[in-house]
N, C-alpha and C positions, 0 to 999 in steps of 0.2 A: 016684535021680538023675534030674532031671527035665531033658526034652528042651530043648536051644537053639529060643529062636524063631527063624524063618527071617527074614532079611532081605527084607522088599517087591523088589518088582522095581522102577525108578527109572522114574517114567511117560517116554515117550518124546517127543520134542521133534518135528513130524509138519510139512512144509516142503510147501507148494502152489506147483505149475508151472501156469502158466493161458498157455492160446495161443485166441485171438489177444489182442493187447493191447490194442484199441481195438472195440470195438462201435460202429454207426452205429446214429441214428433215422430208419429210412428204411422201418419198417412190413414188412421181412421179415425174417425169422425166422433167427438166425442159431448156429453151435452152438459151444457155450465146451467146450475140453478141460481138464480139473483133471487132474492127476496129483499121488497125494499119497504120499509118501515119508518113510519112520523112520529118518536116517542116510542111507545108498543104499538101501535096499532097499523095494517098495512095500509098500504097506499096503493090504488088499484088505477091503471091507465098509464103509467107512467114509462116513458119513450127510456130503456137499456141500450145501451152502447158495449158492445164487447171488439175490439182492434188489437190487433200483432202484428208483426212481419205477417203479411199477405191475408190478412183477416180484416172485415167488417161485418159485421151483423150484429141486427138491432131486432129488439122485441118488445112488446108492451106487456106491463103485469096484468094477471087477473083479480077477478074480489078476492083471492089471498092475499095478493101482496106481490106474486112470484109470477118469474116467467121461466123458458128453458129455451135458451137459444143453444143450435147447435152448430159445430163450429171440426171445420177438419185444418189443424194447424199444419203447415208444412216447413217453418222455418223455425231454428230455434231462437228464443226472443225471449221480452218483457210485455205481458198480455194486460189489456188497464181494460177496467169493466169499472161504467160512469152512467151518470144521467143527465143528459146536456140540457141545457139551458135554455 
């Protein structure tokens, strides 16, 4: 009798909190909070992506859920804060 294959487990649908909501270009450095969540509950380890006009920087969450990347914008733009794949 040969064993059932297990069902995958259903990848989980992963929800970004970002505070503050507006970044200035004003040539100081300022620090973005991601909190990234499975449902309620955080997700710890997880590779942040924040990019603009002349920005990259990446972070990883702690066992909160949250990371703080900082970030000195110098152009003004559309800033995308993601979790790549």
């Amino acid at each position: 009798m040969a064993d059932k294959p297990k069902p995958k487990p259903k990848p989980a649908c992963l929800a970004l909190t970002v505070t503050p909501k507006l970044v200035r270009v004003d040539g100081k450095p300022d620090a973005i909070s991601v909190k990234v969540t499975a449902g309620k509950k955080p997700v710890r380890g997880i590779k942040v992506l924040v990019t603009a006009p002349g920005v990259y920087a990446t972070g990883r969450t702690n066992a909160n859920g949250t990371v703080v990347i900082k970030v000195n914008v110098q152009k003004a733009g559309v800033m995308t804060i993601s979790v790549p794949r």
